[in-house]
N, C-alpha and C positions, 0 to 999 in steps of 0.2 A: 499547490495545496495550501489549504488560507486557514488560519485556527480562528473558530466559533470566539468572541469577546464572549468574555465570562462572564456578562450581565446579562448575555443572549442565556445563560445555562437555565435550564429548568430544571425540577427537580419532583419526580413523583415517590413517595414514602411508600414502600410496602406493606400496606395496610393489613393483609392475608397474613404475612410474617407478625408484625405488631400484635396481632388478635392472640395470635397461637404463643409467644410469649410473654402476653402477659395470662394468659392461662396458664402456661405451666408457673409463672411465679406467684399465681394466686394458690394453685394445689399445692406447691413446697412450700408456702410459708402459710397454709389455711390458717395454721394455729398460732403462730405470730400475730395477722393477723386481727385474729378475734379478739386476741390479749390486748388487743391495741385500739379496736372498736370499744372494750369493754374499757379500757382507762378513758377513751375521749366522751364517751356517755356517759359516765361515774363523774370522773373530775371537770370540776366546771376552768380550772388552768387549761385542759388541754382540750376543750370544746370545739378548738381552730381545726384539729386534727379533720374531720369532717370534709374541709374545707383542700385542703390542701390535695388530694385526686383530681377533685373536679377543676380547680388552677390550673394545674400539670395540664388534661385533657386538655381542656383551654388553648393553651400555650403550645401544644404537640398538632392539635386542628392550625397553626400560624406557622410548625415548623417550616414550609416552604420560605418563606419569607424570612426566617431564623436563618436557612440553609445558603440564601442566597446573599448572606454576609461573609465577604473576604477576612478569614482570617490575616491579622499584622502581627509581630511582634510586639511586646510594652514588657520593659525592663522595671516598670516600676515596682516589680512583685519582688526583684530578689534582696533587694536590703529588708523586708517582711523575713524572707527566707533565713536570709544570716542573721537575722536577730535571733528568730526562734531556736535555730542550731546552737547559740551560744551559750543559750540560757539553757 
């Protein structure tokens, strides 16, 4: 028995699942939000807001490509870590 190299792995997103939650976190948070359509169309600071779904979607159409990056370890976060604890 031979194990598949992990650059051979593909990866298919559940596309059916994805639809159906972000539907239900569009009905629990409708009024969230609207609050939040209605500050980025009022305020011209947060105009970006608009902006930022359409990135995501963007970036979630690539996730294969995202998926088929090998997580490593990097230590460099925990002295960030112990700073913030300290203070």
């Amino acid at each position: 028995m031979t194990a598949a190299p992990d650059t051979m792995r593909t990866s298919q997103l559940p596309w059916g699942k994805i639809a159906w939650f972000g539907l239900l976190i569009v009905a629990c948070y409708a009024q969230i939000l609207s609050a939040l359509v209605r500050q980025w169309s009022r305020d011209p600071d947060m105009g970006h807001g608009f902006f930022v779904p359409v990135i995501a979607v963007y970036r979630l159409a690539d996730a294969d490509q995202l998926l088929a990056i090998q997580p490593r370890p990097n230590w460099w976060g925990w002295p960030w870590l112990w700073l913030a604890e300290s203070n």
